[in-house]
Structures are given as C-alpha cells and as structure tokens.
C-alpha positions as CSV (number, residue, x, y, z in Angstrom):
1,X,-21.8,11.6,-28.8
2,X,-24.4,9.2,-29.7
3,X,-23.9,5.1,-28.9
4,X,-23.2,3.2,-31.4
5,X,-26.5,2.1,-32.9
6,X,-27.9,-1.6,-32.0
7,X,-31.3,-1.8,-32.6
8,X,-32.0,-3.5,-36.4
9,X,-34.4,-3.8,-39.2
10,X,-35.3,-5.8,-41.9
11,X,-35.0,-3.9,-45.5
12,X,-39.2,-4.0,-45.8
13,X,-39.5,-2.4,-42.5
14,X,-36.9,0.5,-43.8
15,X,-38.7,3.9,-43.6
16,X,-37.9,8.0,-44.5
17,X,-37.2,9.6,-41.6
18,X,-35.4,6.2,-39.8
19,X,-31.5,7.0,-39.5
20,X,-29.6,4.0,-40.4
21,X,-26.2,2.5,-40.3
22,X,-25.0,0.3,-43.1
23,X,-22.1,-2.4,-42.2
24,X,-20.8,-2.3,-45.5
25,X,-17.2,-0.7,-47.2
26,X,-17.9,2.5,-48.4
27,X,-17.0,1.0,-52.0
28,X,-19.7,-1.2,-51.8
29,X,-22.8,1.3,-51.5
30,X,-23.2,4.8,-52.9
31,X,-24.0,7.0,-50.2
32,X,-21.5,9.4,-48.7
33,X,-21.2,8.2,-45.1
34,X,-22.2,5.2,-43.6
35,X,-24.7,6.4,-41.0
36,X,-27.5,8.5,-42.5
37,X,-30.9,9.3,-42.2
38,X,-33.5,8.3,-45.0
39,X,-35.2,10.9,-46.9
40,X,-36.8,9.8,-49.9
41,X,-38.1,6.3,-51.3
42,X,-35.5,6.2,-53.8
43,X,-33.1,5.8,-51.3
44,X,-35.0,2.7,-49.7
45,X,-35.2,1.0,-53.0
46,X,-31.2,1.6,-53.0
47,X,-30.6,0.3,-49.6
48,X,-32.6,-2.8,-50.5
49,X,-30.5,-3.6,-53.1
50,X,-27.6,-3.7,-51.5
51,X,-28.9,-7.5,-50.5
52,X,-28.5,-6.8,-46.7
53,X,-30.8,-9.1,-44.5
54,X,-30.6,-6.7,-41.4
55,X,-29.8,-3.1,-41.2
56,X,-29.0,-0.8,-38.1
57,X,-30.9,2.4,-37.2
58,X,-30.7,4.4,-34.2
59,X,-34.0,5.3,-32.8
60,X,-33.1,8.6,-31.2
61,X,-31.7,10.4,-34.2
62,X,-35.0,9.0,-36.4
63,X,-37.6,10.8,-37.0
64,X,-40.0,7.9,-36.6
65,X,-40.2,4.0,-36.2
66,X,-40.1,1.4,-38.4
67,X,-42.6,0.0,-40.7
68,X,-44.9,-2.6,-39.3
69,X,-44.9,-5.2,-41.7
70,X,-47.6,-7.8,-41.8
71,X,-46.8,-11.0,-42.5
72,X,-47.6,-12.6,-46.3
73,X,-48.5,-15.5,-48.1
74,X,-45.8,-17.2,-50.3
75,X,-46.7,-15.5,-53.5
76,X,-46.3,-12.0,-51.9
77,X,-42.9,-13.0,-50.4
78,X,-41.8,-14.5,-54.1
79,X,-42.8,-10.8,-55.6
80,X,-41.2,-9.0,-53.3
81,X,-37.9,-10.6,-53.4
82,X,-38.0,-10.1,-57.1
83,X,-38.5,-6.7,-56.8
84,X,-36.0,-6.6,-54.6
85,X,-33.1,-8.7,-56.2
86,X,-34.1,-7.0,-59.7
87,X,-30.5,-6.2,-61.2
88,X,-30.4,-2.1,-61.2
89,X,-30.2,0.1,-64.8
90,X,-27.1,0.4,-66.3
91,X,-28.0,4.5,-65.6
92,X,-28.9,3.7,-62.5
93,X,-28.0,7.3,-60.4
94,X,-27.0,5.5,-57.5
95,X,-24.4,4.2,-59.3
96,X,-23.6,7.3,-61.2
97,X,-23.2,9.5,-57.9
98,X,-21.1,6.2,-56.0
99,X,-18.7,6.4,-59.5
100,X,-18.5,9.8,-59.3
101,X,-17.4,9.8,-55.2
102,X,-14.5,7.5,-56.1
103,X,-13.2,9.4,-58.7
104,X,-13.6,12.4,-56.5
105,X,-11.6,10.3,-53.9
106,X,-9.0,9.3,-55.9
107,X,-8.8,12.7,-56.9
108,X,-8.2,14.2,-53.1
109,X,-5.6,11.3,-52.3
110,X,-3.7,12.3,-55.0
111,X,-3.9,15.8,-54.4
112,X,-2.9,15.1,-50.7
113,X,0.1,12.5,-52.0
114,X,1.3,15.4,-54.0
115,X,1.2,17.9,-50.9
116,X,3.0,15.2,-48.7
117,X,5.9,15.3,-51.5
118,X,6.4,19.1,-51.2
119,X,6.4,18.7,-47.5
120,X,9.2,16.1,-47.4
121,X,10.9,18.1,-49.8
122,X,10.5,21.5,-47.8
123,X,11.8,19.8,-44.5
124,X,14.5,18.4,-46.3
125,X,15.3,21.7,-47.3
126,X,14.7,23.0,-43.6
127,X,16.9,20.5,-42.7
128,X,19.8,21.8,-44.9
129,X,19.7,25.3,-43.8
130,X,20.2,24.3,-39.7
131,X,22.9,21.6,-40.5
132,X,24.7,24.9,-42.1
133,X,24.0,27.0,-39.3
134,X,27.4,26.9,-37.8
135,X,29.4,24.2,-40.6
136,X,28.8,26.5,-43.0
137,X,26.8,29.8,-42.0
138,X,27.6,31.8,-44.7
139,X,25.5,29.7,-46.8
140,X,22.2,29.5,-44.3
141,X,20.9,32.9,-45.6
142,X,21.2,32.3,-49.0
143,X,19.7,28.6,-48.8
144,X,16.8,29.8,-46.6
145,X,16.1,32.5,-48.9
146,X,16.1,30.3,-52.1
147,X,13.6,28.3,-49.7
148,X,11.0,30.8,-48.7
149,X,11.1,32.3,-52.8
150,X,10.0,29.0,-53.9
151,X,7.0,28.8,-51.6
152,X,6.1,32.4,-51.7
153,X,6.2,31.8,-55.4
154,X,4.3,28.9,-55.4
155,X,1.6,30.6,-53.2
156,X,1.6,34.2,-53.9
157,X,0.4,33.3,-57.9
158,X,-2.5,31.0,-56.4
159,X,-5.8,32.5,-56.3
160,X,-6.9,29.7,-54.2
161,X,-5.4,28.0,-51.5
162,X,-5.5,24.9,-49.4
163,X,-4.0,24.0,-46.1
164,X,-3.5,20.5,-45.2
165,X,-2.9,18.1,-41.9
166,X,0.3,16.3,-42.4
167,X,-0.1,12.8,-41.1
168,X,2.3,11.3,-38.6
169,X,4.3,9.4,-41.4
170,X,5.6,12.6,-43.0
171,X,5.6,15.0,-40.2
172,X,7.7,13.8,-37.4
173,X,10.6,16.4,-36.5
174,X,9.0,18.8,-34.2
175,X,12.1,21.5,-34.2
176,X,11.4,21.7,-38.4
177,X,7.9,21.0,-38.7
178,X,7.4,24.6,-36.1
179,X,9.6,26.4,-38.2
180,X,8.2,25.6,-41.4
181,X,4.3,25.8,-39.9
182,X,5.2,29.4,-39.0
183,X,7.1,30.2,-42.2
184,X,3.4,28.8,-44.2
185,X,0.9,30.3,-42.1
186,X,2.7,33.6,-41.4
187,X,3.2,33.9,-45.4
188,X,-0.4,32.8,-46.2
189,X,-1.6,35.8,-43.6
190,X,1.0,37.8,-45.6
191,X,-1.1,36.9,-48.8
192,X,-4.3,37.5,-47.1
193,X,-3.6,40.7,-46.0
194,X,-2.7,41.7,-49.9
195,X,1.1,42.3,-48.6
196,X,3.4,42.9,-51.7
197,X,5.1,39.7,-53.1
198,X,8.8,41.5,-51.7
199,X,7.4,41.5,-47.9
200,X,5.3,38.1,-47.7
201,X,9.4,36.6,-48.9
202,X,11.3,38.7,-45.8
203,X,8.2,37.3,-43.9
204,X,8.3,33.9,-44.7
205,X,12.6,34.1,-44.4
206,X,11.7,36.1,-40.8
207,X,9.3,33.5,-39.6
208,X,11.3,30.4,-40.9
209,X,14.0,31.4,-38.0
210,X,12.3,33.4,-35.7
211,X,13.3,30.5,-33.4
212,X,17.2,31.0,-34.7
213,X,18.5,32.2,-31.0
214,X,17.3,28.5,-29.3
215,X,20.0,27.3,-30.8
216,X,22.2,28.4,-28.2
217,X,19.5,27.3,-25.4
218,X,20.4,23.6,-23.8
219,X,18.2,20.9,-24.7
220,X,17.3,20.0,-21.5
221,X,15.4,23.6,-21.3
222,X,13.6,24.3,-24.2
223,X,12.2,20.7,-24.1
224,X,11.1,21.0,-20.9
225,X,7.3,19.8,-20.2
226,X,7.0,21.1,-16.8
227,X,7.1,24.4,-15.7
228,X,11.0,26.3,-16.0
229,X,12.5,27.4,-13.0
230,X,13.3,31.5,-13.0
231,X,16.5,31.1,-14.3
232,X,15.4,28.9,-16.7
233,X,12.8,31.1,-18.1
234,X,15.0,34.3,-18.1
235,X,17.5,32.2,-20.0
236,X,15.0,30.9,-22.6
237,X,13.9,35.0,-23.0
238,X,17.1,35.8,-23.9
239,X,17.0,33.4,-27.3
240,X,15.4,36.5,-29.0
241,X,18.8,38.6,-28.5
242,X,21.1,35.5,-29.2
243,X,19.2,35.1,-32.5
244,X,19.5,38.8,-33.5
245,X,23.3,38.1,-32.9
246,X,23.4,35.2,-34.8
247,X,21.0,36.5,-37.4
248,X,23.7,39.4,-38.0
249,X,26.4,36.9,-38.6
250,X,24.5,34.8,-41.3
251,X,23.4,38.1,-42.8
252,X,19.9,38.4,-42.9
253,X,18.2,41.6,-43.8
254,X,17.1,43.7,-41.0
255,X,13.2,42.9,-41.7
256,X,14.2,39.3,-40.6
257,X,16.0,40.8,-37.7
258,X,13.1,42.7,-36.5
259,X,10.8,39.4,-36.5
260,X,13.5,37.2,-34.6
261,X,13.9,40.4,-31.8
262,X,9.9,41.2,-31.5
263,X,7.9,37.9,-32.4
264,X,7.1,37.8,-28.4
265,X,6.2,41.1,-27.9
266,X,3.3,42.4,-27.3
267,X,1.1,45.5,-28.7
268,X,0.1,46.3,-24.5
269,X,4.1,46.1,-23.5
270,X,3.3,42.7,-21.2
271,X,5.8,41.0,-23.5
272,X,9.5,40.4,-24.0
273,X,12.4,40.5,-24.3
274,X,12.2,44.3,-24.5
275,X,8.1,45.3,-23.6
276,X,7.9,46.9,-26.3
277,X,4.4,48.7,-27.3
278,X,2.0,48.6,-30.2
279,X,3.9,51.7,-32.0
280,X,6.8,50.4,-32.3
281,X,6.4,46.9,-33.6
282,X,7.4,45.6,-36.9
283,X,3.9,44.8,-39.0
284,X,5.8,41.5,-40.2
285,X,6.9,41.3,-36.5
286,X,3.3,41.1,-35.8
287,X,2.0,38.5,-38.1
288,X,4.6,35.9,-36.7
289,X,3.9,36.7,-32.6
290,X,0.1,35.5,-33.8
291,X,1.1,32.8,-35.6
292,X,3.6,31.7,-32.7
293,X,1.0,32.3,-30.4
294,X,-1.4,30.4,-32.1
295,X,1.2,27.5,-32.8
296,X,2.1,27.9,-28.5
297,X,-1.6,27.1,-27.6
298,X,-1.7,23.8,-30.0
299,X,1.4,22.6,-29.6
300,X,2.7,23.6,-25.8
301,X,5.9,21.9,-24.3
302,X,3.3,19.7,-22.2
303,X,1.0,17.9,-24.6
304,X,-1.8,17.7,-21.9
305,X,-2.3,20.9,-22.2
306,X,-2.6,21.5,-25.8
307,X,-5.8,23.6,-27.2
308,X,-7.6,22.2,-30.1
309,X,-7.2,24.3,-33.1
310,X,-10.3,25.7,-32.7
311,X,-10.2,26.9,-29.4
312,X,-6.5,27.8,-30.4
313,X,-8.4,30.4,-32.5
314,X,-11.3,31.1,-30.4
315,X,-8.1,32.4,-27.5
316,X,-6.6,34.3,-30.4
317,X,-9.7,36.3,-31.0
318,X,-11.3,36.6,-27.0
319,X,-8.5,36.7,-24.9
320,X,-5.5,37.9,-26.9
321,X,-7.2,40.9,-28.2
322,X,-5.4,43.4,-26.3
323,X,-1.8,41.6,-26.8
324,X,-2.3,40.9,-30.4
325,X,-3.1,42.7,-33.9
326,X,-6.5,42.9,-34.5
327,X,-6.5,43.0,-38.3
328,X,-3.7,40.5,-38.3
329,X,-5.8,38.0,-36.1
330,X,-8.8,38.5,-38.3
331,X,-6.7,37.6,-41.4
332,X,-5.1,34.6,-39.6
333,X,-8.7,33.3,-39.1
334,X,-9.6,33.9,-42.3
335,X,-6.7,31.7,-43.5
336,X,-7.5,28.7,-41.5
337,X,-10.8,29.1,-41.4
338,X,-13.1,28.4,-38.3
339,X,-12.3,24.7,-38.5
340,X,-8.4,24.6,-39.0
341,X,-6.8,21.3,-40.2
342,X,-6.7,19.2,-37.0
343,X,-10.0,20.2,-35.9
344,X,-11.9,16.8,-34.4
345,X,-15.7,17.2,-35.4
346,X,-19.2,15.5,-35.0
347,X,-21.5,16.7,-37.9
348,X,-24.7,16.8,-38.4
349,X,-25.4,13.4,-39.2
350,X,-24.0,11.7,-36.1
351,X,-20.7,11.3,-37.5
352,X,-17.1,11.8,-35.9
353,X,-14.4,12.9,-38.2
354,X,-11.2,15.6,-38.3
355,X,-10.6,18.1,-40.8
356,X,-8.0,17.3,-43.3
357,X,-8.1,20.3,-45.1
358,X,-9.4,23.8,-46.0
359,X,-9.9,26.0,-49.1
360,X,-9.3,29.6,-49.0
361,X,-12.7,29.2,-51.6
362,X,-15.0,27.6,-49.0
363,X,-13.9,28.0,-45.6
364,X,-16.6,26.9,-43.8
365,X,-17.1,23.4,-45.9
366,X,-13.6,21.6,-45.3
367,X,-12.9,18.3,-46.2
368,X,-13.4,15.8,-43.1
369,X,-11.4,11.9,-42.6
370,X,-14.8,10.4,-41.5
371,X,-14.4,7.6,-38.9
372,X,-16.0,3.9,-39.9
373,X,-14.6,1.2,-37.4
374,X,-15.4,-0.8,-40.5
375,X,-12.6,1.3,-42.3
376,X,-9.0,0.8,-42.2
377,X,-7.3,4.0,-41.1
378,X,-5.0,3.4,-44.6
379,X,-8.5,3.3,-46.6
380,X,-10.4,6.3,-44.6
381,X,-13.3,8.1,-46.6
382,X,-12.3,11.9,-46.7
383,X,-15.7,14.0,-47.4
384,X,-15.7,17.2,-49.4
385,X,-18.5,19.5,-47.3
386,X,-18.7,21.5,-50.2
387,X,-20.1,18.4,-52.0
388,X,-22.6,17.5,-49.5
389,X,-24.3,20.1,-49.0
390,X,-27.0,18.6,-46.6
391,X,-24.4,17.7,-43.7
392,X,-22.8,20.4,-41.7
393,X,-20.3,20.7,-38.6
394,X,-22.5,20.3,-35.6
395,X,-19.8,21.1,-32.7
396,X,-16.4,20.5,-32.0
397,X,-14.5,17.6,-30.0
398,X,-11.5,17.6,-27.9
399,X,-9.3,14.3,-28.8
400,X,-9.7,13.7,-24.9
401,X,-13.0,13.3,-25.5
402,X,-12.7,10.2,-28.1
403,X,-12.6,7.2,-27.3
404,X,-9.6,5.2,-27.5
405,X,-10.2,3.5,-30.6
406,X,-11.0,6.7,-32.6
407,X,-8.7,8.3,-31.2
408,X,-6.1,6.0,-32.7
409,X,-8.0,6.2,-36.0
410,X,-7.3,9.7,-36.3
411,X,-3.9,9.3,-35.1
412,X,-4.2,12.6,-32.9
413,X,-0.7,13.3,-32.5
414,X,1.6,15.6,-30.2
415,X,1.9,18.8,-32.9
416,X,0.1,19.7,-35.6
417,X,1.8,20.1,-38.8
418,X,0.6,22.4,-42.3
419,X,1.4,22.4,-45.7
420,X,-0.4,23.8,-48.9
421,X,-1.6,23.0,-51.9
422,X,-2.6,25.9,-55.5
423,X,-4.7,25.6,-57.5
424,X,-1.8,26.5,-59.8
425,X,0.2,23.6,-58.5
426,X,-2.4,21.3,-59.9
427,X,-2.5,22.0,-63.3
C-alpha cells in the first residue's frame, strides 16, 4: 500500500496525468473518491473551483509532474483568479453527476437500512425457535419452518439477488448469526443451482439447525479457541448423532435429518461422523458441508486464524476439491462472487475499502465502504463498481495487513455475518 501522499501543488500547477488527493468531504466535490488521477482538462477546471489553495498529489502513482508555472504580473494574476472564482453554470455536469452520486447514496443506505431490518427480524425469529428447543419443542419445527418459507419465498421469486455485510451493530450473537448465514447461503446455492422451490425450503430448514446436536455439547468445548484435547474432539463429533436424535423428537422431515447427520462428511470418506463416501451423500447434505466449510475457514474458534473471504473461497476451490462437490462449490462461488461481502480491497486507484455487498447481476463490480480518514465511519462513501466503470479491484488485503486506524474504520470484526436483499423486496 501506497503512503499517504505529502507532496502538494497549487491549483495552476494541477496537470492530466498527476494523481491527487482532495482534503475535502465527499459532499463538497463531485468526484467519486477522494484520491484520483486527472484525466482530462475539464476535471482541472473542476478542481480549481473547489477554491482549494494547496492540493496533494502523489508522485509515484502520476503519470508526470507538475506544471511549472512562471511567475506573472498583477494583471495576469487578477484574470486568472477571475477565471478561477467564476460561479459554475446552473447545468454545470459536475454538479449534475455529484447530485446524482448522493441520490445514488441515499439510495444504497436505505436499501442497506432496509436489509438490516430483515436481519434483526430473522434473528429474532432465530432466537424464538432455540428458546423453544426444549420449553416447548413441539413448536421449534413448525416455527423454523414458517421461518425458512418466508425467506425462501422472499428469495426464490427474485431474479436478482444481493448479499450484504451486516455491521457490528446488528450482528452480534455468533451462535444465531452461523445458523442463519448457513440457512442464506446454502439456500441462495439452492437457487443457483435451479433446485425446485420444495428442496431449497428442506434446505434452508436443514441448514438453519444443522448445528442442532451442539446443544447438548458444554460450553466450555465448543467455544474453545485452542486446540480440543481427544476426548474433547470425539465428544464434539458426536453432535451430529445427538442432533439426529433431537431432530427426530422435534419432528423434522428426514431431508433435514440427512443434512444435520452428513454436513461433515466428506465425498473421499476422510470425514465424520460416519466416513461416508461421495455415493451416498445427500445432494442437500452437500450444499451445507460447503457452506460450513466455507463459514469454518472465516470464522474458526481462534480468530487469529481466520481466512479472508476470499481466500475462504480460493481453499474451497484448490484444496477442498477432492472432499467437496465440485458443481456445488462452483455454484457457491457464483453466489458470492470472487469478492464476497467482507472482502478488504485496494483498487485501482490507490484506494482501501471492503466490500459491502454483491449482486447476483454483476458479480465482479460489488459495492465497496471506501476509507477517507477525513470520513466518519457513520458517514462512509459506499461506491457502486458497476457505476465506475474506470476503477477496478487491484488485489486483495488481509485486515492484519491494515493499519490500525483503518482497521477500526472498517470495523473488521470476529465473524462475518450475511443477509439479502430482491429486487422484488424493493418495489
């Protein structure tokens, strides 16, 4: 990553080709991001209305240096700052194309407001159904089946879906928040892989307790960040089998069964609890062990050794081949795209930022939080990629790699939590 840019110019000495940083609130100039480099003179004359008096640039990411500017007499000075200072056209596009960003904007947060509403309603609803898991089990399967209907309704009529980051301020119950990612993405891969409406339901119900049996596991165990002892390990292998039994008393159909007793096995036999092979697997079975897998390499017991989502996905597809199902794993990628929600980025322009979101429509142009330390985190400038078309993902970051200050900005967090949003929803 780049230093942050200290060299400055004066607005006559601004050139195409210089990249530039502009210590101003997004509101106050029309550009996109903050740091950019200059390609055409009508972007100068912009800039040099803003009435800054010195401007950043970085001289390794320009094309060229400034503009030697010779010094002149009183009369030149007086013209230019005319020029300069001249009030723009009430159709100026600068100010047509910074009007249409906020909108756009204030679009997205509403959109996003909207999504975080579901999700507090879902977990509430999530919630419900394991209070009732022994008070009142005869209810759980009908409650968690009324829950996964309304999502799988919500999703399955959608021809275009979007996944979302849940900030810190809605998603905070780790126990819910893994149940409920792996009900949403195991349902979406459902979707994706054109199952009918009847299966991606038993999926969703299926994935929503696949983790029913760790119920019966202490505490003490199943939290645990370091590595489990032997017996500690066979006892957390055996949650599959206690949640079959439980499963059985609530109800559940035996598709639901099948995910909770195979979600940890794998297609070679090096899984468990019963090392079962490829033939004899459940195909709903299948989606959730890559989703769980997928959700294991993000969001391990011990934080520090969490995967970004991207190299989440780059395991699922290299090293899990052989464990995994291949079409399912394709489909799974194709849901989250190559840049899944979480995903800390440095695009093309120099800028830092984490992906907020994906469309099933354009999965390679997400929408990004850009960082500005000028920024408050509450006021962040989220970026549609499929808007600006000019600025693409360069690589990938790990949030060990940020400094402390962005990391904080982006608030990286301990797990990584999902919800959706239709286009359906939104009309």
């Amino acid at each position: 990553m780049d230093s942050y840019p200290t060299h400055v110019v004066k607005p006559e000495e601004l050139c195409v080709g210089l990249h530039i940083h502009l210590d101003l609130p997004w509101i106050s100039h029309p550009f996109p991001f903050p740091s950019f480099k200059i390609n055409s003179s009508e972007q100068i004359a912009t800039i040099r209305r803003l009435g800054l008096k010195a401007i950043r640039y970085s001289p390794a990411k320009s094309d060229c240096a400034p503009l030697v500017v010779l010094p002149r007499d009183d009369t030149d000075d007086a013209t230019h700052d005319v020029a300069e200072t001249a009030p723009r056209p009430p159709d100026d596009p600068a100010d047509q194309a910074k009007q249409a960003r906020i909108k756009r904007l204030a679009a997205q947060r509403e959109k996003i407001a909207a999504c975080e509403r579901e999700f507090l309603n879902t977990t509430r609803q999530m919630k419900v159904v394991r209070q009732n898991l022994f008070s009142r089990p005869d209810q759980v399967c009908e409650l968690a089946t009324e829950a996964v209907a309304k999502l799988a309704d919500s999703m399955l009529i959608s021809a275009d879906l979007s996944i979302h980051l849940m900030s810190d301020k809605v998603a905070s119950d780790d126990i819910f928040n893994h149940a409920l990612n792996a009900c949403l993405l195991s349902m979406m891969v459902g979707k994706e892989m054109q199952l009918p409406a009847t299966e991606v339901k038993l999926l969703g119900l299926g994935a929503l307790l696949h983790d029913l049996g760790q119920a019966e596991i202490p505490g003490h165990i199943k939290n645990k960040t370091t590595a489990l002892t032997r017996p500690e390990a066979a006892l957390m292998r055996q949650h599959c089998a206690m949640g079959v039994a439980l499963g059985k008393q609530l109800g559940l159909p035996g598709e639901a069964l099948l995910i909770i007793a195979q979600h940890h096995e794998h297609l070679d036999g090096t899984g468990y609890p019963k090392m079962l092979r490829e033939p004899q697997l459940s195909l709903l079975a299948r989606i959730v062990a890559v989703v769980e897998t997928y959700e294991d390499l993000c969001s391990p017991r011990n934080p520090a050794r969490a995967c970004t989502p991207h190299e989440a996905l780059s395991q699922l597809y290299g090293q899990q081949r052989k464990q995994l199902d291949k079409t399912v794993v394709t489909s799974f990628i194709r849901c989250l795209s190559v840049y899944p929600p979480g995903t800390i980025v440095l695009l093309s322009n120099g800028t830092l930022g984490v992906v907020t979101s994906v469309s099933s429509a354009h999965l390679l142009k997400p929408t990004v939080m850009v960082y500005d330390a000028a920024v408050a985190s509450g006021e962040t400038i989220l970026v549609d990629l499929e808007q600006e078309s000019e600025v693409t993902i360069a690589k990938t970051i790990r949030p060990q790699q940020l400094p402390p200050e962005v990391g904080q900005f982006f608030s990286a967090r301990k797990r990584i939590s999902y919800y959706f949003s239709s286009d359906a929803a939104e009309h």
